[in-house]
N, C-alpha and C positions, 0 to 999 in steps of 0.2 A: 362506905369505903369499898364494897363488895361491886356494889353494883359497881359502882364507876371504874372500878379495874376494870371489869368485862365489857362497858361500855364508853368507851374513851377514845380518843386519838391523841396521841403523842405529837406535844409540837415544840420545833428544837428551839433552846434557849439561843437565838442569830446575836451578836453583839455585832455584825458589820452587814452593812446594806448593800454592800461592794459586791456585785458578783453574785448576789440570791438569787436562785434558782425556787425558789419556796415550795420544792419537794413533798415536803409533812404537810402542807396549806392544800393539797391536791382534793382531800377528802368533801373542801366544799364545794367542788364543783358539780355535786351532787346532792350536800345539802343543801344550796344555796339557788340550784335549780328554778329555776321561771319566777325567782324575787328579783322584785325591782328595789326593795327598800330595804335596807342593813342596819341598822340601829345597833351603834357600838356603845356597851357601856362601860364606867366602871364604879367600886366601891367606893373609892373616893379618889380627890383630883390631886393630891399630892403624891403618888406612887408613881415615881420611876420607870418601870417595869411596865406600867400599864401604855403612859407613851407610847414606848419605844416598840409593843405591843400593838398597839393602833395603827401605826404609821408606817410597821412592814405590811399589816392587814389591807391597808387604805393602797398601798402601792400595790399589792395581789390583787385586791379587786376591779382595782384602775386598769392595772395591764396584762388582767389573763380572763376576766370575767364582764367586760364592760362597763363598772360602774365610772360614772366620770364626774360628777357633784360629792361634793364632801361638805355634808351643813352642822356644822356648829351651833352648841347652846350658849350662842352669842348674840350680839346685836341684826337685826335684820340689817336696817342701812349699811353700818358700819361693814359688815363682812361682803357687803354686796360691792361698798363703794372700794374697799381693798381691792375687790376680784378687777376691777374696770378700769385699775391704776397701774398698768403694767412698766410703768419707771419707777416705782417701791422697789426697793431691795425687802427678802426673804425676811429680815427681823422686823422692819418697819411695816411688810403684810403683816405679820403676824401682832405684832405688836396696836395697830391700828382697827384688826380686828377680834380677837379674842381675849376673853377674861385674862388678866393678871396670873391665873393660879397657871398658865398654859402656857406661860410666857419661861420657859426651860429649855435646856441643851437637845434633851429629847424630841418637843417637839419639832424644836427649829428645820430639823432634816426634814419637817414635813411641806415647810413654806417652801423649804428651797425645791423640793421636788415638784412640788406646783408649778414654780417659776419655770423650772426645768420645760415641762409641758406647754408653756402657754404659745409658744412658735409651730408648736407641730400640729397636726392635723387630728387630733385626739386632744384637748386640754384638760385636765382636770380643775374644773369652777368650783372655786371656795363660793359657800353663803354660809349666812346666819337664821336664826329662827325664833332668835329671845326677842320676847317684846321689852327686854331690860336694856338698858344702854352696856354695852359689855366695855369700851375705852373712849377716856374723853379726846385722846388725837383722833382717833375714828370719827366720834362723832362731830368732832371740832368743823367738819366739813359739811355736816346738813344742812346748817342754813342758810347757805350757798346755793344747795342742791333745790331745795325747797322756791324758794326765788326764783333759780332758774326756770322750775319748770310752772311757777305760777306766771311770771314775766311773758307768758308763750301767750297766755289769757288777758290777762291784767297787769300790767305793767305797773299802774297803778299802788298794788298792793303790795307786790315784790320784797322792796324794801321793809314794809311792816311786818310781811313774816318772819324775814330773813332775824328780824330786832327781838320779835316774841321766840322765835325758836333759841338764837342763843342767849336770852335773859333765864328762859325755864333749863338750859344748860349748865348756865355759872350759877342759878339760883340749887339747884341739884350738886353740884362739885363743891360751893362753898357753904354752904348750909351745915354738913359733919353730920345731918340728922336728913334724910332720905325723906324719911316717912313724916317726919315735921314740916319738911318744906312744901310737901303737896299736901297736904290738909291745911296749913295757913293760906296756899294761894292755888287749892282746889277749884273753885269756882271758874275761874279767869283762868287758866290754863285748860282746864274740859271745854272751855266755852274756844276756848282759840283753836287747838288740835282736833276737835269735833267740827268747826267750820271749817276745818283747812280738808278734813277728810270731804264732807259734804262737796265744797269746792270740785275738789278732785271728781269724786264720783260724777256729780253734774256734769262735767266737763270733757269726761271721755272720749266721746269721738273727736271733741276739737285739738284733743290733746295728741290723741293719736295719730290726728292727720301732722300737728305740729313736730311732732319726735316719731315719723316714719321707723320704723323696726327698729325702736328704743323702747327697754322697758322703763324707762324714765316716772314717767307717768304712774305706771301700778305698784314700782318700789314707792314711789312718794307720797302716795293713797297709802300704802298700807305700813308705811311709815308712819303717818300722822294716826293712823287707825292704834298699832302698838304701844304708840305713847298714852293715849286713851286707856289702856291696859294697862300700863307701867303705873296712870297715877291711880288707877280701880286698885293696883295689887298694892302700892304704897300707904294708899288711905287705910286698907283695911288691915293691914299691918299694925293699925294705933289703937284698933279696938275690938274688941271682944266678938266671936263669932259661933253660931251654932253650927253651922252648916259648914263641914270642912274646904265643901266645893265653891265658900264665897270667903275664905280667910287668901291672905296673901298668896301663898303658895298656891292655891287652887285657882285664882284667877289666872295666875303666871304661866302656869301648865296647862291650862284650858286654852292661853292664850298661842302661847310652844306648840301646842297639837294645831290650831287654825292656822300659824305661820307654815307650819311645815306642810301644810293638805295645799296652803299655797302654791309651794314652791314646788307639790308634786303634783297640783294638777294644771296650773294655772302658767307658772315663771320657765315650768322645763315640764313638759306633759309629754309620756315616754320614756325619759331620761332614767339613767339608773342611778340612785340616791345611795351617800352613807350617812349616818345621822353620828356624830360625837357627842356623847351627852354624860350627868349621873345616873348610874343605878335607878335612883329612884326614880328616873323622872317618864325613864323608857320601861321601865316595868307594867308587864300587861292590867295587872290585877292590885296596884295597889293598896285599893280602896279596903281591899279582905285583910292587909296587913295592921300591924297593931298601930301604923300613924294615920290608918281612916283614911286621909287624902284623896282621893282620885288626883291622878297622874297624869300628864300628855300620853303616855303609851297605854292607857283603854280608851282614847277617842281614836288616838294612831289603831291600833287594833280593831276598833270600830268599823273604821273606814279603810282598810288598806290590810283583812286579813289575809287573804290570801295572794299578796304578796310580798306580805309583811317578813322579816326572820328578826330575832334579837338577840345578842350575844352578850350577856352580861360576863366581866369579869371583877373577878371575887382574889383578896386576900388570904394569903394562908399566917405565916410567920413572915418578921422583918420591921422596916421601919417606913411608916409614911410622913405626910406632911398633911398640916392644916390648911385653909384655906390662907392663915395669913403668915404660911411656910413653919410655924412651930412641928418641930419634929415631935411625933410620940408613938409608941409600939405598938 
């Protein structure tokens, strides 16, 4: 408590976005110096406070520090195909691409101020990073997406993906058991999203030339790459493991650090990134913590130290919420 009196910044409690001038927020423009990557986190996703937190932070560093990407631990596709849809209204961005638990009063002012942005000559671009499906109206649109850009190659096959990608959709949404439905029909799902990635790869330059300055092509590679991750983290979710770095969570988060080295080296190389995530997932050093784990944030750290900064916030008194909205202290 000592220390942190003497070493602190005070930042005001805003309840209105109307008119902020973000005064108290000035101090980072010196800790935050020559980063390109901001990694926001919090203790947990049902806190209020932490929102409404985030989204005056995401607006300071959108329009006084150049950050202009805001990537969510959410669906890669999904949050990419929201960003591309500029006739969505602000609930249905938001709704189409981020978890359920995000879907609040709070963050909404975050969609709408995206939307605000997307006419002017600065945009702030929503993506995603989870190799997890984060909504099924998001996703409801890949296998569309998938098609279309097979369709550029093989017309032929179009159709057949578009059938296997939403069967392993409805079989995920009506199954009630995640981790059951990808170990009964592991096999033939690795076997389809493993060719579909392959496809892609092979195909690169003709794809390229087919979708000229579209990233079409490398979300849909590495779209079909994530679900290959989604069914490694679902499988191993049903059986016992020694190695913390191959149990569900470690695959998920190994997979969250590759999407996001994506999107900073590869989808926006340059760009200045915010990352929205948990606590845990952007924390440097999990591994030394009492859940073992390794994290996405020590390969993020790995690869991107010294540009790297990470802003976890933490809890003191009050009331949160569960992930499936139970309130508790």
């Amino acid at each position: 408590l000592t220390w942190a009196r003497a070493n602190h910044y005070p930042v005001a409690a805003v309840q209105s976005f109307e008119g902020d001038t973000f005064d108290d927020l000035q101090f980072f423009k010196t800790v935050l110096k020559d980063r390109r990557i901001v990694q926001l986190g919090e203790s947990g996703h049902g806190v209020a406070e932490f929102n409404h937190a985030k989204v005056r932070l995401i607006k300071f560093l959108h329009q006084q520090m150049g950050f202009d990407v805001i990537a969510f631990e959410s669906g890669l596709y999904e949050c990419y195909n929201a960003n591309q849809t500029p006739s969505l209204s602000a609930v249905t961005m938001m709704r189409n691409c981020i978890f359920g638990v995000w879907h609040t009063n709070e963050v909404l002012p975050l969609f709408e101020y995206i939307k605000s942005t997307q006419s002017t000559s600065r945009p702030l671009t929503l993506a995603g990073f989870d190799t997890q499906i984060s909504t099924r109206s998001g996703v409801a649109f890949r296998p569309m997406f998938f098609a279309e850009v097979v369709r550029a190659i093989d017309p032929g096959r179009a159709t057949q993906v578009a059938a296997r990608d939403e069967e392993f959709i409805n079989g995920i949404y009506s199954s009630g058991a995640f981790g059951a439905y990808a170990v009964a029909n592991e096999a033939r799902h690795t076997e389809f999203y493993g060719g579909l990635e392959l496809f892609f790869q092979e195909h690169r330059e003709m794809l390229a030339q087919a979708f000229p300055g579209s990233d079409f092509p490398r979300i849909a590679e590495r779209a079909a790459w994530s679900m290959l991750r989604f069914l490694e983290q679902l499988r191993a979710g049903t059986r016992p493991v020694t190695d913390p770095a191959e149990s569900g969570g470690g695959i998920r988060d190994f997979g969250m650090a590759n999407n996001l080295s994506f999107l900073a080296n590869d989808l926006y190389p340059g760009r200045k990134i915010m990352t929205w995530a948990h606590n845990f997932h952007i924390r440097h050093d999990n591994a030394a913590t009492t859940s073992v784990q390794p994290t996405m944030g020590q390969w993020v750290r790995e690869r991107f130290r010294n540009e790297l900064y990470t802003i976890g916030l933490y809890m003191d008194r009050g009331t949160g919420a569960q992930n499936n909205r139970t309130v508790y202290p």
